[in-house]
N, C-alpha and C positions, 0 to 999 in steps of 0.2 A: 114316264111322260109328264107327270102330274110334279114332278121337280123339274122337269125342264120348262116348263111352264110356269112356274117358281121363279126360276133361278134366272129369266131372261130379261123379265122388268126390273129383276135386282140389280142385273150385269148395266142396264141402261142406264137407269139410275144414277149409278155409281160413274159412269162414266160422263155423266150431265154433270155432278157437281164437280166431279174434278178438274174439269175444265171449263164451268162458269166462276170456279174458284178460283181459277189463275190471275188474279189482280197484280200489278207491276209495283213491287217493294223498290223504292229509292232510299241511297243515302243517306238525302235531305232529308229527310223523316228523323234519322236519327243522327245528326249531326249537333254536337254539342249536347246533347242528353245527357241525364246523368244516369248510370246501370252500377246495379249493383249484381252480381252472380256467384253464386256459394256452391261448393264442390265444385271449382273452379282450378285444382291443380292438374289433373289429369282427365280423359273422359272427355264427355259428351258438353262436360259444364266449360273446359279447356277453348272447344273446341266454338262454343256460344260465347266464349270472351273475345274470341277470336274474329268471328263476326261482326260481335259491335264494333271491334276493335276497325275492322277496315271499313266502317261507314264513320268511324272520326270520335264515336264518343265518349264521354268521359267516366271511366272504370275501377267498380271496385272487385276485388276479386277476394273472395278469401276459404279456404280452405285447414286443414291440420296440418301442411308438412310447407315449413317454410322456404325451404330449398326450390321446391317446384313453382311455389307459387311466384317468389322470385323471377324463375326465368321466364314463367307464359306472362308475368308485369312485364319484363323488357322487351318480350315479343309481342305485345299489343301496341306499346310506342313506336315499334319497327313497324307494323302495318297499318299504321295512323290515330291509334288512339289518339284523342286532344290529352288525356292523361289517364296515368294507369297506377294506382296502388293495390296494396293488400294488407289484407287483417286475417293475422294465424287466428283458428278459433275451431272449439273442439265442439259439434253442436249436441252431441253427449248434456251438454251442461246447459242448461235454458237459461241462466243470467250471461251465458257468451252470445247467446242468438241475438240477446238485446244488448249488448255491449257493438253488436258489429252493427246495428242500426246506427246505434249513437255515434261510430266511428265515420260512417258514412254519413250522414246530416251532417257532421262538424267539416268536413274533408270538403263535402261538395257542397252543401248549400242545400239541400232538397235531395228527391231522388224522384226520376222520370219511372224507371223498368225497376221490377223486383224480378230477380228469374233465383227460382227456389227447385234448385239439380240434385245438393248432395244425397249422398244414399248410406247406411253404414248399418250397426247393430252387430252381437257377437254370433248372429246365426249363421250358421252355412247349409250349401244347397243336403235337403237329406231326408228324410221320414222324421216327423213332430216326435220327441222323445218327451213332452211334457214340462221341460224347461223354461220356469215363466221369466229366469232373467231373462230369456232370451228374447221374449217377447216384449218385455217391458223396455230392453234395450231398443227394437227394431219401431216399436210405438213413439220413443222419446227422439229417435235421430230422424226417421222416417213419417211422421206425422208431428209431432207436435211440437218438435222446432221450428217445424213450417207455420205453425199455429204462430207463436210466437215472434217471427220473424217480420209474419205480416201485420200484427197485432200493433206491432214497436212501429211498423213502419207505414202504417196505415193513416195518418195525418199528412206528411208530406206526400204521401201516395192522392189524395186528397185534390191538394191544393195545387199539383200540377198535373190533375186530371191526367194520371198516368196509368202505367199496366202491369199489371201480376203475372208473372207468366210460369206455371207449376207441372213440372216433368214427374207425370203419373204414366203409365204402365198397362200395360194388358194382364197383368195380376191384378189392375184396380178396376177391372170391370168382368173376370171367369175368374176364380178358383183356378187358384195356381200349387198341386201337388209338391210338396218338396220346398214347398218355399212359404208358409202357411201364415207366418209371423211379420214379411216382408209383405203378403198379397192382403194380410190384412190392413196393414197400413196404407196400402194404396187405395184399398176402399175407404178408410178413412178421408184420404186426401182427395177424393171423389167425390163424395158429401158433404164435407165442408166447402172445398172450394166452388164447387156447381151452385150450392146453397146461399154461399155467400154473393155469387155472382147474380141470384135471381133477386137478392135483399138488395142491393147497391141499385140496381132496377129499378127497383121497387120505392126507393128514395129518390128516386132520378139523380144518383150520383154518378157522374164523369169520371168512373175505373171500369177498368177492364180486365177481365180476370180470363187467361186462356189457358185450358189444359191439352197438354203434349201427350198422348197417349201412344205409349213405344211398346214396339216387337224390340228382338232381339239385337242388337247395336255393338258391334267390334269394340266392347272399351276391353283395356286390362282387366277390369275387378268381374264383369260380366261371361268374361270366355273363361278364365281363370275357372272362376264359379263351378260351373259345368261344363267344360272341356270333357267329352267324354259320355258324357249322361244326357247328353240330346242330339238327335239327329238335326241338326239346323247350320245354314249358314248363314253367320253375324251380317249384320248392314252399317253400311260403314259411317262412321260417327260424323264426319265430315258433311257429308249430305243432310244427316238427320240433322243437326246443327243448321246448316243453312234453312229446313222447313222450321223448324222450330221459332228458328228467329223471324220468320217472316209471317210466320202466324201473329203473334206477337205483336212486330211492328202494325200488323194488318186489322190488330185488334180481332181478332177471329174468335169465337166464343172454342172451338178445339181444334187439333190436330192430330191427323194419324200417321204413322211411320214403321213400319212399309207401309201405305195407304191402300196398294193394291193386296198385300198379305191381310194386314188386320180387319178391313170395313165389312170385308164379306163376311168374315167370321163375326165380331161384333151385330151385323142385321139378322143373320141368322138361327143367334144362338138361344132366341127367345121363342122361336119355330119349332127349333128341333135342338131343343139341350142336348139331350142324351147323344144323339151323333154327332156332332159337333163335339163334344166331348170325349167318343171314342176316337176321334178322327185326330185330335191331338196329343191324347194318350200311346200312341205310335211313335212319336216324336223321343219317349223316353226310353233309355238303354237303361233297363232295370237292374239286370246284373253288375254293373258297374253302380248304380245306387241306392239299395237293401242291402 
């Protein structure tokens, strides 16, 4: 009784703001903008070029594999981009993170949107074996090119009072088993960017810093992962792409996705860790990863 009495101001709650939240995202808003989006060939970041691409604006996309990033440029002109390029760039390497700013200043003039998608590192889903390249790989691609990225691009960010928009995770707010080196860097990318959005504030500077905070999303590299080793069905990137942009455009301090999956767990997990905690620990098929 004493959790349904709990759980029924939560359940309210929750449903007040999701639909005082519903503000009408237009086009015009982002028509002619200039966006920049990294891990941009395939995925979630694919599917967020995509977007801007059908509200008109003008795009940079860039990723590792030139091939890909290729044809989602020529398919961003086909659904209206005003313009679509791309810059190959490994973010492994912190002088390419700031080479693709520089690409973009030169190309467009400024930049309106930063959206900072990609994801990489040499770890895979498994039990910590003590591995610190691993880590130091999942920190440099997963945090600190984003450091970097915004760093480089933080003056024209600046001076056309534009938006950061940073795809962090439900590893960057619980401890995520099996993936320890990846959820650390989400925590990273959680404190900086919350941090920095309360210092930009705090100057009364005109950016906007939103974090995308995602469940589990149908890309390749995310089923691929654990196929197998979680009880879960993917949410299709397509949709998540559409909330993410609209957060975004809407200037929104974050966003959830599933919003109905993740908020209850995120309000409650400071109540009751420990169940909450075992309640997701079901989710793992351990014999398939031990």
């Amino acid at each position: 009784m004493a959790a349904v009495r709990l759980l029924v101001p939560v359940f309210i709650g929750l449903c007040a703001y999701y639909f005082y939240s519903q503000e009408t995202l237009s086009a015009d808003m982002v028509q002619g903008k200039r966006v920049l989006v990294t891990g941009s060939s395939t995925g979630i970041g694919e599917q967020i070029a995509y977007e801007f691409a059908r509200m008109g604006a003008h795009l940079i996309i860039t990723a590792r594999r030139e091939k890909q990033l290729k044809e989602v440029a020529k398919k961003c002109l086909e659904l209206g981009a005003s313009s679509a390029r791309y810059v190959v760039a490994d973010m492994n390497n912190l002088s390419s993170a700031q080479e693709v700013i520089e690409e973009a200043g030169s190309k467009l003039g400024g930049l309106d949107y930063l959206v900072l998608n990609h994801v990489g590192g040499t770890g895979s889903f498994g039990p910590f074996q003590g591995d610190m390249t691993e880590v130091t790989s999942s920190m440099t691609v997963n945090f600190l090119s984003y450091v970097q990225l915004t760093a480089s691009a933080m003056t024209m960010l600046k001076e056309s009072q534009g938006s950061i928009i940073v795809i962090s995770s439900l590893s960057g707010r619980m401890g995520a088993p099996f993936a320890l080196s990846y959820s650390a860097a989400k925590f990273a990318l959680e404190g900086f960017y919350s941090s920095l959005r309360r210092e930009l504030n705090l100057q009364q500077i005109n950016l906007s810093v939103t974090i995308a905070v995602l469940g589990y999303v149908d890309t390749d590299n995310a089923v691929k992962s654990v196929r197998d080793k979680v009880r879960m069905t993917a949410n299709p990137k397509e949709e998540c792409a559409q909330e993410v942009v609209r957060a975004g455009v809407l200037r929104h301090r974050e966003v959830f996705y599933p919003y109905w999956s993740l908020t209850p767990l995120l309000l409650l997990k400071d109540w009751m860790p420990g169940q909450i905690e075992r309640l997701l620990d079901h989710f793992y098929v351990l014999e398939n990863i031990l």
